[in-house]
N, C-alpha and C positions, 0 to 999 in steps of 0.2 A: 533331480527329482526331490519334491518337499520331504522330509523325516514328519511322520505325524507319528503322535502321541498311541501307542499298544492300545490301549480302550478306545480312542477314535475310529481306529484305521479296523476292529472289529466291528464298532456301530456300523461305520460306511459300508460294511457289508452283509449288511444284514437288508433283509427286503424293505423296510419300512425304518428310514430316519425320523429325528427327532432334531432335527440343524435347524441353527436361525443364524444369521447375520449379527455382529457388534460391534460399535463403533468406539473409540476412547480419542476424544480430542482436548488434547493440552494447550488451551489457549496460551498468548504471548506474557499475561499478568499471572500465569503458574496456577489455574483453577481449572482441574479437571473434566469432565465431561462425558456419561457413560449414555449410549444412546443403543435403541435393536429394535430389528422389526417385529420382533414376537410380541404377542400381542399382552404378556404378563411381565410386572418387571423382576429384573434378573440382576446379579453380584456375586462377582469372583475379581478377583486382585484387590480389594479393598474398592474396589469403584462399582456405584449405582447405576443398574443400563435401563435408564427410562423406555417403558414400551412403547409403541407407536406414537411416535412425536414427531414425524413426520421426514425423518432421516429415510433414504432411499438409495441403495445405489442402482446405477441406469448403467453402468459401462466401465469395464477395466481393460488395460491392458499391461501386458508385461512382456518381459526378453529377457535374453540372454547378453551376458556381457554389459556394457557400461549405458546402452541405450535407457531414454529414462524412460520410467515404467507410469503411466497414464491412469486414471480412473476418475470416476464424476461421483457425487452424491449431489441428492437434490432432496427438495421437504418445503413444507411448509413452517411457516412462523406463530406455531400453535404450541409449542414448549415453551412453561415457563423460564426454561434454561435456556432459550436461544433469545435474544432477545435484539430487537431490529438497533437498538440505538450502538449496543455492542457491536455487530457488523462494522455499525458507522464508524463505531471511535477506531476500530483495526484489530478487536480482539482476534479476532480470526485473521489477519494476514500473519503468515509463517506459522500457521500453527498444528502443531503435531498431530498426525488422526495417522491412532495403529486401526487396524482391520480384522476383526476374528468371527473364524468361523465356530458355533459354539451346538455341543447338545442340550436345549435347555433342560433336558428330564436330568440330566447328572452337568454340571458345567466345569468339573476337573477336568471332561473330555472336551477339550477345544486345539485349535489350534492356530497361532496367529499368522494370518497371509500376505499382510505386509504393512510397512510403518511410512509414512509420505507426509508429505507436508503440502498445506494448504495454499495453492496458487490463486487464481485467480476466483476472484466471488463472483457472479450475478445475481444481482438483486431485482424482484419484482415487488409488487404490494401486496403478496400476501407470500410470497414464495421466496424461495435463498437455491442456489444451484454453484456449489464447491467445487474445482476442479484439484486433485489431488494428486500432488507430482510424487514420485522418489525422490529417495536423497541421493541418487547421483546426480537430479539438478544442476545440485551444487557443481558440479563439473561442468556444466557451460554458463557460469557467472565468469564474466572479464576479470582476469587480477593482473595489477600494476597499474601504471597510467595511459588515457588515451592522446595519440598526438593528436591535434583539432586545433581548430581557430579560437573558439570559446571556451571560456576557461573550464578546471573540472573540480574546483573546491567547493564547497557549500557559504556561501556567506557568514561570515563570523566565526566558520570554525576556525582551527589552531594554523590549517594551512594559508585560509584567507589572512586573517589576522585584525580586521574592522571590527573596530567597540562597534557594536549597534546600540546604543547610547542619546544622548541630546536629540539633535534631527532626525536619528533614526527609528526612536523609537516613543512613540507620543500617544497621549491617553486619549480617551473620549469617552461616548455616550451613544446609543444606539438614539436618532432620533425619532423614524420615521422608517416602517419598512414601504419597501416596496413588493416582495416576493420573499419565497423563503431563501435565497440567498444573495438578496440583495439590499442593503439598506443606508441611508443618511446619515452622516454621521454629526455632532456636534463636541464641543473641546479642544483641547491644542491640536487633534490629529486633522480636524477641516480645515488649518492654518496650514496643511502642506498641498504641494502643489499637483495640481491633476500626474498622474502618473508615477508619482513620488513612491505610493507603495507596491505598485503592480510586480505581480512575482513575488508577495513577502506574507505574511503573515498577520492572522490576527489573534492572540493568546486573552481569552476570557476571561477578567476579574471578578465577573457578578453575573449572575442571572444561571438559567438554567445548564449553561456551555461552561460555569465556573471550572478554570481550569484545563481547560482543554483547548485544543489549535487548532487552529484551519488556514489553510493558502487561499492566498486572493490572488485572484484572479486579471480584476483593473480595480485601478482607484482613479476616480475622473470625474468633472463638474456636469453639475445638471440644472438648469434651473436656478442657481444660484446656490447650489446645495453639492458638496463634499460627496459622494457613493461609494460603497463598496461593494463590489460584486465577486462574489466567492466560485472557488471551482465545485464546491462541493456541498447540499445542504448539512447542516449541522445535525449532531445529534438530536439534541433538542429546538424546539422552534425558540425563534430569538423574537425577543421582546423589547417594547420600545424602554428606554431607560439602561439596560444592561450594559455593565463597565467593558470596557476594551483596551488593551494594546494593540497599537497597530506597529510591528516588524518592518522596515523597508527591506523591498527587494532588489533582485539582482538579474539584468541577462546575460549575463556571462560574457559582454561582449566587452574589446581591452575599451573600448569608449564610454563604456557607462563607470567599470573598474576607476580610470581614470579622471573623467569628469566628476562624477557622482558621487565616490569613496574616495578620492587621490591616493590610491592605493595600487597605483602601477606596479610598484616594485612589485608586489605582491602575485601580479595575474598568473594564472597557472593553463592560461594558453598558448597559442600559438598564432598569433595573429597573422603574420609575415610568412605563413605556409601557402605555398601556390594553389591555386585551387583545382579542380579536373580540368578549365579550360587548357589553364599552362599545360599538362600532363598532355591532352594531344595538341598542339600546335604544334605549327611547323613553322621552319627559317623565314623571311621573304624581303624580299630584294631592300624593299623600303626602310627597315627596321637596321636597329644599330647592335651589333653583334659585339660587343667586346669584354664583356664575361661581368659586366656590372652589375650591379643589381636591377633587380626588378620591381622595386620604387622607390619613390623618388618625393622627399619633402617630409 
């Protein structure tokens, strides 16, 4: 059973409350966020809870024991404190939102109903929809390594070990769009070859994305022209002229590792693991049984 606060726990029994909903979300870059659906705004813990900005919530759940505890917020993108390009860059992935129930006629009397962390977003064009885990989450993340075919390093980190440097990493120029997430590129980076970046990245020198990353998606010829097609629009719309790095990528396979990187030593898969076929087959007459391996060359 929750312990609520002696002046709460007499409010809630009195015929006629005076409760509204609060939300406090701790984005990933440490800048607070006080938001309530009451319709005056309100402040207690040193945080401003902007009145109807369009914060909602539509659905919680909770349990017992380690199962994780569920909830939704939804709203519109009508606060000057939410703001859509934010979304985009990931302020809100992992980010803290406590929950409190509060009286707003006296706000000493509140009580907080739980602390979760921000899963997954859906975004619309005028609307945002939170889904808000518990921290025991954190309890069904994988820890240690997974055995697999494909590797499980990030390219360039410490595990991998590849400078992404010279051919891997080359400037240009936005030259021509085609959509908002796809454009022409011109400079050393349309000097590499169809496919050279696909999986990699592109880090913004100039224009409105200054600064900021995004994963490509393919990089491959058109028309006689360089393309980059991104998994995701940017924050800002990209404009023609804006400076770029382009990151080569990686798929994790020991053939690209090798080819592409010569950076065998390094692969952090497991190529040479059977696959489910092996797992059921069976003996048969034709086949040569004598405990060798299972390829060959």
């Amino acid at each position: 059973m929750r312990a609520l606060d002696e002046d709460l726990a007499k409010h809630l029994a009195e015929e006629t409350t005076t409760l509204c909903r609060c939300w406090v979300v701790k984005r990933t870059d440490g800048v607070e966020l006080g938001f309530t659906d009451h319709d005056l705004p309100l402040r207690f813990g040193g945080v401003d809870f902007e009145p109807e900005t369009g914060f909602e919530g539509t659905q919680a759940e909770s349990s017992l024991g380690l199962a994780v505890d569920n909830q939704e917020t939804m709203g519109a993108l009508r606060s000057e404190a939410i703001r859509e390009e934010d979304i985009l860059l990931g302020l809100y992935d992992g980010a803290e939102v406590t929950r409190w129930v509060v009286n707003f006629a006296d706000t000493d009397e509140r009580a907080k109903l739980s602390v979760g962390v921000v899963g997954e977003i859906r975004r619309g064009d005028l609307a945002f929809e939170l889904e808000i885990l518990g921290r025991s989450e954190a309890l069904n993340r994988p820890i240690g390594r997974v055995f697999q075919r494909s590797c499980d390093a990030e390219v360039g980190d410490a595990r991998c070990g590849v400078e992404l440097d010279g051919a891997f990493r080359k400037a240009g120029e936005v030259l021509s769009l085609q959509d908002a997430r796809r454009f022409s590129v011109e400079g050393n980076a349309a000097e590499s070859p169809a496919g050279w970046f696909d999986h990699g990245k592109v880090e913004w020198t100039s224009g409105a994305n200054e600064g900021r990353v995004v994963a490509i998606r393919r990089f491959y010829a058109q028309s006689g022209l360089m393309v980059v097609d991104l998994w995701n629009t940017p924050a800002a719309p990209i404009q023609a002229g804006d400076g770029f790095r382009l990151v080569a990528g990686c798929n994790k396979t020991a053939s690209t590792c090798k080819a592409k990187f010569a950076n065998f030593l390094n692969f952090r898969g497991f190529p040479l693991m059977p696959g489910e076929d092996w797992t059921t087959a069976y003996p048969r007459s034709d086949e040569v049984h004598d405990g060798g391996s299972l390829f060959h060359g």
